[in-house]
Z-matrix of the N, CA and C atoms (Angstrom, degrees):
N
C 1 1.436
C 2 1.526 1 110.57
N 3 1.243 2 108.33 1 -27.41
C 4 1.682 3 96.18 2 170.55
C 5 1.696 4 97.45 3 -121.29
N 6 1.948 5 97.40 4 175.84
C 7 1.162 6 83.52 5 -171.59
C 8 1.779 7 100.05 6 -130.71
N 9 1.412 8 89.12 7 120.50
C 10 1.158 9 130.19 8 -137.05
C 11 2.087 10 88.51 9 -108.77
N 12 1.474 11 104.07 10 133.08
C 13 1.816 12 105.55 11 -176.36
C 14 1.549 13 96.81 12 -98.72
N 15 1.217 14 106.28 13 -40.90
C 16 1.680 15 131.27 14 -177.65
C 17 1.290 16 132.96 15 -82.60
N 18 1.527 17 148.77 16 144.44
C 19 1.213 18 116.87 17 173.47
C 20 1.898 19 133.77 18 -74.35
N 21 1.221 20 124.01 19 -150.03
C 22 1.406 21 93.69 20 -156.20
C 23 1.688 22 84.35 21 -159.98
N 24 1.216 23 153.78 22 137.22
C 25 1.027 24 155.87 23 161.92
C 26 1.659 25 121.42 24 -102.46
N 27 1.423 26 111.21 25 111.24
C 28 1.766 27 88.77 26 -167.42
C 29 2.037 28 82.04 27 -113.30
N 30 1.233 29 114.28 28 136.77
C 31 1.472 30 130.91 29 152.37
C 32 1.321 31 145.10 30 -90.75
N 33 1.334 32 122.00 31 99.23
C 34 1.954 33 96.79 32 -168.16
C 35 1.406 34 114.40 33 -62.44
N 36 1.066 35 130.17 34 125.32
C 37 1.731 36 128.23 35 165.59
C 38 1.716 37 120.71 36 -80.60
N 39 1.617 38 101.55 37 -36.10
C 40 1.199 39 82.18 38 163.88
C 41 1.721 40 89.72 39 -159.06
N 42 1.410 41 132.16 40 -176.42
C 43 1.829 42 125.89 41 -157.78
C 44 2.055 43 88.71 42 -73.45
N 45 1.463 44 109.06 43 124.50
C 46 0.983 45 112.49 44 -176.42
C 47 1.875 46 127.17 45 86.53
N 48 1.037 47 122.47 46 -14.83
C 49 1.346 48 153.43 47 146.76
C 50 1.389 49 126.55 48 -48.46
N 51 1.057 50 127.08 49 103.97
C 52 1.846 51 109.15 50 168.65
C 53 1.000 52 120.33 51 -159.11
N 54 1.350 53 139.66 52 148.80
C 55 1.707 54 137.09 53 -175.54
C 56 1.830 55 95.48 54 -124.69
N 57 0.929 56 94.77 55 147.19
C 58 1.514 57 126.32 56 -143.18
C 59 2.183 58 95.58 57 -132.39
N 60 1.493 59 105.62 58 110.27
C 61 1.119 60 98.38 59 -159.72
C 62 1.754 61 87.62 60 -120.85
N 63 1.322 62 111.27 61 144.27
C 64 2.045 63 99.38 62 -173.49
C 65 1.540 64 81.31 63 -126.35
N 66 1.135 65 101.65 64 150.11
C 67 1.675 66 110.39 65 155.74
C 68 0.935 67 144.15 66 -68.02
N 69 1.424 68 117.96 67 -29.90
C 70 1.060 69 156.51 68 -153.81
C 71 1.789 70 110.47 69 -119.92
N 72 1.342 71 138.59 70 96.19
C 73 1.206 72 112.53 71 -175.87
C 74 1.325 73 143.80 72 -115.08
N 75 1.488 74 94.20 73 36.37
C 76 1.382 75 139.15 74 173.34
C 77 1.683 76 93.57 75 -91.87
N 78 1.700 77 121.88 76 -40.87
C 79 1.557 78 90.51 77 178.99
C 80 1.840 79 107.57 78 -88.79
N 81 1.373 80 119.25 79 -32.40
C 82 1.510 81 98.89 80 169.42
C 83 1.541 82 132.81 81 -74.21
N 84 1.435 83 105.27 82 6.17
C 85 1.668 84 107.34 83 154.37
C 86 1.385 85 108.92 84 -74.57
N 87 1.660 86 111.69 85 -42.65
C 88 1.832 87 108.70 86 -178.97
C 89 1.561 88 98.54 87 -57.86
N 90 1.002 89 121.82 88 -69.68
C 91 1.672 90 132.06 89 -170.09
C 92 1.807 91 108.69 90 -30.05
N 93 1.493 92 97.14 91 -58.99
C 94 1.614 93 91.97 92 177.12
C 95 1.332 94 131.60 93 -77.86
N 96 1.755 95 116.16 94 -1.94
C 97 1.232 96 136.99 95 -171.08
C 98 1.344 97 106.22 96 -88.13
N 99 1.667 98 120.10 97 -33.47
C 100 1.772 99 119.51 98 -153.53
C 101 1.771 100 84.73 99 -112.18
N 102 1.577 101 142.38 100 -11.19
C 103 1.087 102 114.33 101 149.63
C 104 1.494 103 151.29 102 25.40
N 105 1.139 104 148.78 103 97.22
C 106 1.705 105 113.70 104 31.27
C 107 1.378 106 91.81 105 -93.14
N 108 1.314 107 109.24 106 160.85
C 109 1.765 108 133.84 107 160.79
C 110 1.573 109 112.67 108 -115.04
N 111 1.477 110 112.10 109 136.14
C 112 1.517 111 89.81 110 174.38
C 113 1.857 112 91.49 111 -118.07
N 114 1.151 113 112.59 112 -152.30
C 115 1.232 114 143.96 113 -178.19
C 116 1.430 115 136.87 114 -159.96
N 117 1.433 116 118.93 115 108.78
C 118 1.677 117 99.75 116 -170.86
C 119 1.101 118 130.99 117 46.16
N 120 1.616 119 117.10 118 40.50
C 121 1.175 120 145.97 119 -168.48
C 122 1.342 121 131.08 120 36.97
N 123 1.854 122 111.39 121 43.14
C 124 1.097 123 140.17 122 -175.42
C 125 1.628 124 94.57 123 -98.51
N 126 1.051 125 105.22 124 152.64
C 127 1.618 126 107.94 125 152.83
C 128 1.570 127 114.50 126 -102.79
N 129 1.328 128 127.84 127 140.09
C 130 1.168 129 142.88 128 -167.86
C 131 1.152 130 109.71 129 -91.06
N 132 1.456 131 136.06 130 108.35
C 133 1.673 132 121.62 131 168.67
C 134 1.351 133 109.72 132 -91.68
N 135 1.173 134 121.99 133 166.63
C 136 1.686 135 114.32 134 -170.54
C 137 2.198 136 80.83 135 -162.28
N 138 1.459 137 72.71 136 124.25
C 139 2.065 138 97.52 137 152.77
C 140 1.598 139 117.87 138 -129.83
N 141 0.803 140 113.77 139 103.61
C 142 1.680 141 118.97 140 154.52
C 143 1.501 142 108.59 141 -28.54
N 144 1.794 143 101.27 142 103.80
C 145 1.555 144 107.26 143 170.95
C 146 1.167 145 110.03 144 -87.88
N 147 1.507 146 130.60 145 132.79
C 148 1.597 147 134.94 146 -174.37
C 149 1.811 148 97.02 147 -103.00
N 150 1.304 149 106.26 148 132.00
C 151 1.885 150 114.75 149 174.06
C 152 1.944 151 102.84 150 -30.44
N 153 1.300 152 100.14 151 114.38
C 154 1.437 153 89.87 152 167.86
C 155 1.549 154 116.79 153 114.48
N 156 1.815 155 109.72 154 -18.64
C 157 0.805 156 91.01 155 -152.24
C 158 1.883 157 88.73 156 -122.30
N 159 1.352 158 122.94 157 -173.02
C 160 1.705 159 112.30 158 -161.30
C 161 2.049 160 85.47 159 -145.77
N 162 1.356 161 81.80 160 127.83
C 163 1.602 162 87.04 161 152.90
C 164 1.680 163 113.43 162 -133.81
N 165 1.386 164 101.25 163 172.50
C 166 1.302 165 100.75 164 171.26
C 167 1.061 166 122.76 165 -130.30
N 168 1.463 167 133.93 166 176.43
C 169 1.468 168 124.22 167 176.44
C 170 2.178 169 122.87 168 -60.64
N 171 1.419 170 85.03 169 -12.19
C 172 1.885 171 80.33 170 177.65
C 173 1.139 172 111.82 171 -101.61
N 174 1.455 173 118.33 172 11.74
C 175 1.694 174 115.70 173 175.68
C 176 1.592 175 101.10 174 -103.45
N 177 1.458 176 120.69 175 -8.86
C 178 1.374 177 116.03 176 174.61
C 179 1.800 178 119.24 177 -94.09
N 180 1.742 179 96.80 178 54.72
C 181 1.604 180 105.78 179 150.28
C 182 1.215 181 156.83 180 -57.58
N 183 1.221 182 99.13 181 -14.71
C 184 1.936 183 119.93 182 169.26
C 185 1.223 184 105.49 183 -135.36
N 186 1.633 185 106.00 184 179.09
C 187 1.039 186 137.99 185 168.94
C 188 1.788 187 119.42 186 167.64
N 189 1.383 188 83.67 187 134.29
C 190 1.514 189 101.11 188 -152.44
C 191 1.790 190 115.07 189 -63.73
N 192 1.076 191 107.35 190 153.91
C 193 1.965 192 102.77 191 -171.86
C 194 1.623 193 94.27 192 -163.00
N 195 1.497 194 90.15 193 167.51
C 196 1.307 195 119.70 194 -172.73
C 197 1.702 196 118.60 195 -90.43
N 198 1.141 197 138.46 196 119.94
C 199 1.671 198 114.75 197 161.14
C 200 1.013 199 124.34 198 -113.41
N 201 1.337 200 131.71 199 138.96
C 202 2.034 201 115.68 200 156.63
C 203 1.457 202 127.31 201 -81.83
N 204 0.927 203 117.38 202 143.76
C 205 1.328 204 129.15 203 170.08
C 206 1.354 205 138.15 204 -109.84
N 207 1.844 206 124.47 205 88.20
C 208 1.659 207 110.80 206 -157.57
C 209 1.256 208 109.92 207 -88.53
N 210 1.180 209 114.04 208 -159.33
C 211 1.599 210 136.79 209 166.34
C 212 1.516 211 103.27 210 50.14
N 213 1.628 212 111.50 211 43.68
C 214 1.665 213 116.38 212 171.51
C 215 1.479 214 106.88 213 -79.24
N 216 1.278 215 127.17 214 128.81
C 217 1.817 216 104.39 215 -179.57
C 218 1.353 217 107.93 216 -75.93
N 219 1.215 218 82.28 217 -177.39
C 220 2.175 219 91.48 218 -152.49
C 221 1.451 220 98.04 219 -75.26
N 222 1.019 221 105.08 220 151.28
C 223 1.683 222 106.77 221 -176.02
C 224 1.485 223 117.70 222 75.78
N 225 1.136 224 122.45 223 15.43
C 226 1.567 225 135.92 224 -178.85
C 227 1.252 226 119.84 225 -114.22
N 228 1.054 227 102.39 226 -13.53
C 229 2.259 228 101.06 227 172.26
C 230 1.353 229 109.48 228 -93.20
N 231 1.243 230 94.47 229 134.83
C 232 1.381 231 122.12 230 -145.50
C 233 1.955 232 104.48 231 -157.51
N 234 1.460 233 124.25 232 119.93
C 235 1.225 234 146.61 233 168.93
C 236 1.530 235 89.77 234 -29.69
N 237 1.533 236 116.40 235 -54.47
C 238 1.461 237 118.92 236 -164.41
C 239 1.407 238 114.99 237 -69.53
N 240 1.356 239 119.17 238 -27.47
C 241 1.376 240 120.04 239 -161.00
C 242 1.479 241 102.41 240 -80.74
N 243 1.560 242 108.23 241 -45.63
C 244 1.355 243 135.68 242 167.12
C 245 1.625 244 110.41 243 -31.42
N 246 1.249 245 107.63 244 -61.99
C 247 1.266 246 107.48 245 -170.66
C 248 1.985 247 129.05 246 -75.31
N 249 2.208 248 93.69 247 -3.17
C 250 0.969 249 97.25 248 -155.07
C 251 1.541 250 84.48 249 -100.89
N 252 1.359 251 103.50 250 -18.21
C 253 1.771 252 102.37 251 176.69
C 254 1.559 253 115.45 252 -103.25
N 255 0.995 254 87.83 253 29.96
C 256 1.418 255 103.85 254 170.37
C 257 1.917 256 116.09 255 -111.69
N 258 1.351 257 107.32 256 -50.17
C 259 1.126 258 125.43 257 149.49
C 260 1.336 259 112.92 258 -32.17
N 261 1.122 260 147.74 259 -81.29
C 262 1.363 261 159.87 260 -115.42
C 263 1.691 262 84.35 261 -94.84
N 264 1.258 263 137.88 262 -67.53
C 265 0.895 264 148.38 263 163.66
C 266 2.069 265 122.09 264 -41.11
N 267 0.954 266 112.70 265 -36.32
C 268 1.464 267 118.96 266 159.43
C 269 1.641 268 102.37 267 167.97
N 270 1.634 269 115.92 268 -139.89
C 271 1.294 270 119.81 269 -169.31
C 272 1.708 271 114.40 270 -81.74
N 273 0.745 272 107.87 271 91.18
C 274 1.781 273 118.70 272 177.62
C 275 1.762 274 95.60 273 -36.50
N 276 1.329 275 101.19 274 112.35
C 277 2.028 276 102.39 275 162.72
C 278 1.386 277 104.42 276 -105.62
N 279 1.374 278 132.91 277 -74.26
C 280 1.480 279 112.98 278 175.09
C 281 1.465 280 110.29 279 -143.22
N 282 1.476 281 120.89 280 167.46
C 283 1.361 282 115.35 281 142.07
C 284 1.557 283 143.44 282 -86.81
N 285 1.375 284 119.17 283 163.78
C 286 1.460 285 115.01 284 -163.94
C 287 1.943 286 93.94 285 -99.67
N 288 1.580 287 111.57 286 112.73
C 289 1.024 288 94.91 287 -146.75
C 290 1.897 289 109.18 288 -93.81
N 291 1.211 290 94.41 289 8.86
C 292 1.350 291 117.57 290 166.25
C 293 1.826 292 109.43 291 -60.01
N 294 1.432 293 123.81 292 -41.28
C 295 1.082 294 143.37 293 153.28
C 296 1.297 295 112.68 294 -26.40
N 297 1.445 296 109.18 295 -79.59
C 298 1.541 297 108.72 296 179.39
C 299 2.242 298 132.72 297 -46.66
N 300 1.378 299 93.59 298 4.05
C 301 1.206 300 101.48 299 170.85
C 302 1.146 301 125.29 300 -91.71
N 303 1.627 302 119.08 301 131.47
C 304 1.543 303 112.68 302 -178.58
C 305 0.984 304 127.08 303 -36.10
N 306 1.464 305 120.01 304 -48.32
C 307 1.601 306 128.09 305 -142.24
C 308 1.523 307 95.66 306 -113.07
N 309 1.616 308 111.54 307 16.12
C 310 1.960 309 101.34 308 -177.01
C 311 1.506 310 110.56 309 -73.12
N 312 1.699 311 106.80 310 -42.73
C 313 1.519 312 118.99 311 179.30
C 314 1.252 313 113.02 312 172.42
N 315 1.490 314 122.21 313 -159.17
C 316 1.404 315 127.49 314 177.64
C 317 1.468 316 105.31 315 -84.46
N 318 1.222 317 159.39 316 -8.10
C 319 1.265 318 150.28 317 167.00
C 320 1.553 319 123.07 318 -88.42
């Protein structure tokens, strides 16, 4: 499911649980960068474990995603609007600012 140069070790820790070890960490920077992934129509949360450090399954409450939004009238997309419907929905991280152009599409 990802695409992976290196091999990849996944472990269950506990039913539904797992730490996910890459060799390579050029591919689990890609992995945590192109976010969310699901599985078998799970959604996948993913935290970057640092040496040393412990998580558990109740600290993995988010995970970050993309939305569209149509039927904005023309001349109305706007960084601001973006960020305000982004908000409403949880923590606004950025917009795709290719988006904000009239002529990109309907979203």
């Amino acid at each position: 499911m990802w695409p992976e140069r290196f091999s990849i070790n996944i472990l269950e820790k506990e039913p539904n649980f797992f730490t996910v070890e890459f060799e390579c960490f050029g591919d689990r920077r890609r992995v945590l960068i192109i976010q969310p992934w699901h599985f078998d129509y799970k959604l996948i949360v993913m935290s970057p474990l640092e040496a040393g450090s412990v998580i558990t399954a109740d600290m993995l409450t988010s995970t970050p995603f993309g939305i569209q939004v149509s039927s904005i009238p023309f001349l109305k997309r706007s960084r601001a609007l973006a960020r305000k419907l982004g908000e409403v929905l949880g923590r606004f991280i950025e917009v795709d600012t290719a988006s904000l152009k009239e002529t990109w599409g309907p979203y």
